[in-house]
Phi, psi and omega in degrees: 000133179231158215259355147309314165319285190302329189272331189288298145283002148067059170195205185223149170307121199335273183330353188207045193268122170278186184206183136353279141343083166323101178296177197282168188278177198168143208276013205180102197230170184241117167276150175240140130226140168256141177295202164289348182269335170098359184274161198232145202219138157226137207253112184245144170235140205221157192210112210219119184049038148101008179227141183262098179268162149254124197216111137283120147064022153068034152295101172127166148265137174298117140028089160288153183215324149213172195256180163051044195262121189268097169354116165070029163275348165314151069198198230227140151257153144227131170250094187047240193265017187256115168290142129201164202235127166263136169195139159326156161224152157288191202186140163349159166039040204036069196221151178231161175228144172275125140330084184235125172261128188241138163214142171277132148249123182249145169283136168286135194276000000 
């Protein structure tokens, strides 16, 4: 994704266009973008033994970010300029609750 577009064109590059619309879910999505430097950076989250990680620009040991992460449960909108990662959790009595992270993308000046 890259977040000029998206703050410019209030989308994505065609092939990887997010929507209104949840796309189907899934243990594993990629942000893609370049900076103001042309340099290119991605953020991948992932859902790995029951935990929702983050990996920035593959640096690292990866995030834990929530424990009791509901299998194939990813996913992601963009609604004008608002993300959001949607995912299962477990939840008392075996029962799950939906999750939702929200962010503005915005252009850097």
């Amino acid at each position: 994704m890259n977040a000029t577009e998206v703050w410019d064109d209030g989308g994505v590059v065609s092939e990887t266009r997010l929507t209104c619309t949840p796309s189907p879910s899934v243990e594993q999505v990629t942000l893609t973008w370049t900076d103001t430097s042309d340099a290119t950076h991605n953020i991948v989250y992932s859902i790995v033994e029951g935990e929702l990680q983050k990996a920035i620009d593959g640096a690292g040991s990866p995030m834990v970010l929530a424990t009791g992460v509901v299998a194939d449960s990813i996913s992601f909108t963009l609604c004008g300029n608002t993300l959001r990662l949607s995912i299962e959790i477990d939840a008392d009595r075996g029962a799950t609750d939906s999750l939702d992270l929200i962010t503005y993308v915005g252009k850097l000046s």
